[in-house]
C-alpha positions, 0 to 999 in steps of 0.5 A: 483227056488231061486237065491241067490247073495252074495255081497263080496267086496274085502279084505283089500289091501294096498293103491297105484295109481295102481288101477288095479293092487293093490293085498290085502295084508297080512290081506287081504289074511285072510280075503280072507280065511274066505270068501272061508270058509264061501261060500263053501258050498253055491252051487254057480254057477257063480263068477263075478269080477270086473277087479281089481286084489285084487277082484280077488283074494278075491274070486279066493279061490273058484275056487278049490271047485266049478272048475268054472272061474271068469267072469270079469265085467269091470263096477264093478270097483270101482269109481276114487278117485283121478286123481292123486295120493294122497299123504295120502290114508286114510286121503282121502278117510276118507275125501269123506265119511265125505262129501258125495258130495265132490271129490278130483281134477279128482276124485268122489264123494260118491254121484257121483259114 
């Protein structure tokens, strides 16, 4: 018998503090589309999710096709960036992946997480 996984990080979503609760965003639900049009036909047997609500969402359109629930993982969440909010998202994150061993106050780094 094969196993096959597919790895599917989740669509695009607009940056805010609120890590968990984040949805993604018009873009985001797009992108969501092609990867329920994509892995339709795969058979898939099990969906695993982190807890964050725009990974949800990026798979949650195979629910229909395939009738299965989403098992939620909690240590698939993604690493803390920052301990407090920052003020320019992309400037950030842009800044860790510069800098492999960099962090932000609170937060860690590529080589951490």
């Amino acid at each position: 018998m094969i196993t096959n996984l597919y790895f599917v990080r989740h669509a695009h979503s607009t940056y805010s503090p609120d890590q968990l609760n984040r949805p993604i965003s018009e873009r985001g639900k797009e992108d969501a589309r092609k990867v329920t049009e994509i892995l339709k036909n795969k058979g898939i047997n099990v969906r695993i999710s982190s807890p964050n609500k725009r990974a949800i969402q990026t798979i949650e359109g195979l629910t229909g096709i395939y009738g299965i629930d989403i098992v939620i993982e909690e240590d698939f969440k993604e690493r803390l960036l920052s301990e407090k909010p920052l003020n320019d998202f992309d400037s950030a994150i842009a800044k860790v992946w510069e800098d492999y061993s960099f962090s932000w106050d609170g937060g860690e780094s590529n080589v951490v997480a």
